[in-house]
N, C-alpha and C positions, 0 to 999 in steps of 0.2 A: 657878849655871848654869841650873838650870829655872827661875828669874825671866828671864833674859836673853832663854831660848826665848818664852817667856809676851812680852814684851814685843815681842819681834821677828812672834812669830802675830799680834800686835796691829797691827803696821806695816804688813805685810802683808796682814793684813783693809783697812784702809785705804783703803789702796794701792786693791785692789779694788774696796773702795767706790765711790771716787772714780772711779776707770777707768767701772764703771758707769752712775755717774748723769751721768759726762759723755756716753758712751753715747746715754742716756736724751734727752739734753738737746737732743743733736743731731740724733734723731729724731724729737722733738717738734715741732723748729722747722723741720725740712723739711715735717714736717707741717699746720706751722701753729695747732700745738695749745698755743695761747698761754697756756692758765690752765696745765696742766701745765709751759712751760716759767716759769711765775713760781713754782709751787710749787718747781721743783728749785734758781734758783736762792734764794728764801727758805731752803733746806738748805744752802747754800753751795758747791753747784755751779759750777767755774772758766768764768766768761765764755773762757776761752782753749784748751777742751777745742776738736782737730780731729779729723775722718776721715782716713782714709787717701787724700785726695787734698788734705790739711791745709787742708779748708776748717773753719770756726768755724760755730757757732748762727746767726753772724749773715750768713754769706753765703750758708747754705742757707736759710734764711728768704726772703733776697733774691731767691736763685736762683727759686724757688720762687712766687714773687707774694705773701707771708704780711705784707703790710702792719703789720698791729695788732702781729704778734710781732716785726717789726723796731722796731716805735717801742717797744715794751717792753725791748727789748734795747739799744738807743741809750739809754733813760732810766738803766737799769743800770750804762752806761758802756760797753757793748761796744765795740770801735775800728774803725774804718771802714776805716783804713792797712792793715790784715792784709792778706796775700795770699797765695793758695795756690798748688800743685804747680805750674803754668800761669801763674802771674803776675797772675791775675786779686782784684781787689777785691772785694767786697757789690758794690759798683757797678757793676762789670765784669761779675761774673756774672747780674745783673738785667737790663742790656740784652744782652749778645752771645750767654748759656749756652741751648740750645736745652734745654728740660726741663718737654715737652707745651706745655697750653695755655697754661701762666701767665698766667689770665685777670687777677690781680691788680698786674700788670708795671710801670703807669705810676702807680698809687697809692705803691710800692715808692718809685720816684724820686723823689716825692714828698717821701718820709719821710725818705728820706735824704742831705745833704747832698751838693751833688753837686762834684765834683772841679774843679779849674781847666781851662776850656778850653784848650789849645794853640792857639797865635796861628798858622796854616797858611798856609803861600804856596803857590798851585798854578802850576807853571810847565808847559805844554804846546808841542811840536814836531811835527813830521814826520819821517819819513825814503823816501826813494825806491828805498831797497835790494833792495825788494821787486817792482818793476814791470820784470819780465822781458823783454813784450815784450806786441803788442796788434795785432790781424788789421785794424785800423784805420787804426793811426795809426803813424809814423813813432816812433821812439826820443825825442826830442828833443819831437814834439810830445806824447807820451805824458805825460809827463814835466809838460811845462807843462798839461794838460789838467785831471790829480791836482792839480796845487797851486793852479789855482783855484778848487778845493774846499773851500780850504783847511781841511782837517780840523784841525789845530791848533785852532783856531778854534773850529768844533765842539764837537771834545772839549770844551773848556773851558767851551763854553754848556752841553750837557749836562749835568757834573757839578756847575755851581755852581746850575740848576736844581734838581738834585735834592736836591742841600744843602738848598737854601730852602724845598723842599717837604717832604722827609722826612727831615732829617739829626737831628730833635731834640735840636739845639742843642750837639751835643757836639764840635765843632769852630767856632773862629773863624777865617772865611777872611781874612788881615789885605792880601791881595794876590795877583791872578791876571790871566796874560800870557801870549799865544800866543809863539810867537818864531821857525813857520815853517821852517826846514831848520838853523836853529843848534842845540846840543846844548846840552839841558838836564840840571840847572841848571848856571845859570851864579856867578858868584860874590857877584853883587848880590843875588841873589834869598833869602839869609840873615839879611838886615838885617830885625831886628826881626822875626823869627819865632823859635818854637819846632823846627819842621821844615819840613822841602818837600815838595812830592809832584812829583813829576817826571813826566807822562805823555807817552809816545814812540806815535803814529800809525803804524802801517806798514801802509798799502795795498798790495795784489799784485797784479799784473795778469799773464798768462800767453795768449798766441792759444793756440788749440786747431787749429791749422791743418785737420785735415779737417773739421773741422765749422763751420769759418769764424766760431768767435766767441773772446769773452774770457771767460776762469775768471777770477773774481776773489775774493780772500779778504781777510780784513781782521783785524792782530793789533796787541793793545795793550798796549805794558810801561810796569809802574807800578812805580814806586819812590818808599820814605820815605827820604827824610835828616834824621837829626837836624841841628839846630844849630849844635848845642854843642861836635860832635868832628867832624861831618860823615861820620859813619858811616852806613851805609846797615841799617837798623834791617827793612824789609821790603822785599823784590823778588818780581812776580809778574808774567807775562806770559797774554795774556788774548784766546783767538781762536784763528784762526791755519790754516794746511793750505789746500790745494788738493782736499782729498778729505771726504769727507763733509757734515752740516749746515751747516758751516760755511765756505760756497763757495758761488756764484753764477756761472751763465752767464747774459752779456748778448750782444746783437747788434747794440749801438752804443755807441758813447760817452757818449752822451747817458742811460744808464743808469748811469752810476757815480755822480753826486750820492747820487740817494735810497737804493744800495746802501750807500756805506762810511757815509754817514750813520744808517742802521738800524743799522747796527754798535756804533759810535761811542755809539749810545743806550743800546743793550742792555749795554753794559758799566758804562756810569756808575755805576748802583746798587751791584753789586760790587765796584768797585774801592772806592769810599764805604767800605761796610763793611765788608770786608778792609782798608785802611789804617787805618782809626781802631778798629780791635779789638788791632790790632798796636802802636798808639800805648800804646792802654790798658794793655795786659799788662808795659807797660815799667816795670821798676823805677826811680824817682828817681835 
């Protein structure tokens, strides 16, 4: 019987141990404290020790900007497929996780292999829903006024602009097309992609009868669909109200181009990196 206890104290020191130095191991490499994390695991410390937000050595490494301790931990063998509480990858948490400056961020990507692009079709509309009425212009010409703005259009310059300027490289856009008052997507716009983005323009126009001009507001819903089930993986809408910042009195017509177009701009970036962060976090 006091052999059994004896042995079992032993498992449980262990046990301990091991809880520790994974511990150890994990704060080493948030840290960046590369020789300490080759010491632990030289003691045979588990590449697979997480925290409580089941991230591994090697996504806080990532997280973190700690270049030299990620390639230390890839040489190891650490896995790059791991993904925690969130859904995020080493790779996911390096580009999206906000955690200070991470001056070492683009060496990080560097080091580690980087995931298969998704093959993206952006498919971009309008809708008139929103244009209530205008101290200017009749119903009908309102109407035709907004669509030869054609913000569809827009939109679609803007965000594939910005792809090409700052999207670093983590989306392939395999195909992108305004389509003007039709609802997007439609069913062609799946072929040969991985998902869609679907951006929907809704300009507002609204007279303010006693002050004789137009409020006008500007809101824009985005939506991912996957593929492969056509399930709708992220929806966010983006703008929007008649009342505060985001509203504009004009005193002619002739100012709604450069208004929904300022809009139209201002959102591209975010919508960017809200769809391809939600891409990222998807499990296989």
């Amino acid at each position: 019987m006091r052999t059994m206890a004896m042995a079992f104290g032993l498992t449980l020191a262990a046990v301990w141990a091991s809880a520790d130095s994974g511990t150890e191991l994990l704060d080493a490499a948030s840290k960046g404290e590369t020789a300490k994390v080759e010491q632990l695991l030289a003691k045979g410390t588990s590449l697979g020790a997480k925290d409580k937000n089941g991230r591994t050595a090697l996504m806080l490494a990532a997280q973190h900007g700690h270049a030299e301790t990620v390639r230390v931990l890839l040489g190891k063998g650490a896995s790059v497929d791991d993904r925690d509480a969130s859904g995020y990858t080493a790779y996911g948490l390096a580009v999206f996780s906000p955690a200070g400056a991470r001056t070492g961020i683009d060496e990080v990507l560097t080091a580690l292999p980087p995931p298969l692009r998704p093959h993206l079709v952006v498919a971009s509309a309008w809708s008139p829903a929103g244009l209530y009425s205008s101290c200017f212009l009749r119903p009908e010409q309102l109407l035709q006024r907004v669509g030869e703005i054609q913000l569809d259009a827009i939109a679609l310059v803007d965000f594939r602009r910005f792809v090409a300027a700052a999207g670093k490289g983590l989306v392939e856009i395999v195909k992108a097309e305004s389509h003007g008052l039709a609802k997007v997507p439609d069913a062609d716009a799946f072929q040969d992609a991985d998902a869609v983005l679907a951006l929907e323009v809704r300009p507002v126009a609204a007279c303010v009868p006693q002050e004789t001009n137009d409020n006008l507001s500007l809101t824009l819903e985005a939506q991912l669909v996957r593929a492969r089930d056509r399930a709708v993986v992220w929806k966010k809408t983006y703008g929007g109200g008649l009342a505060g910042l985001h509203a504009r009195r004009v005193t002619s017509p002739t100012q709604y181009p450069p208004v929904y177009d300022e809009w139209t701009k201002a959102h591209s970036e975010q919508v960017y990196w809200d769809a391809v962060e939600a891409w990222y976090r998807l499990k296989p």
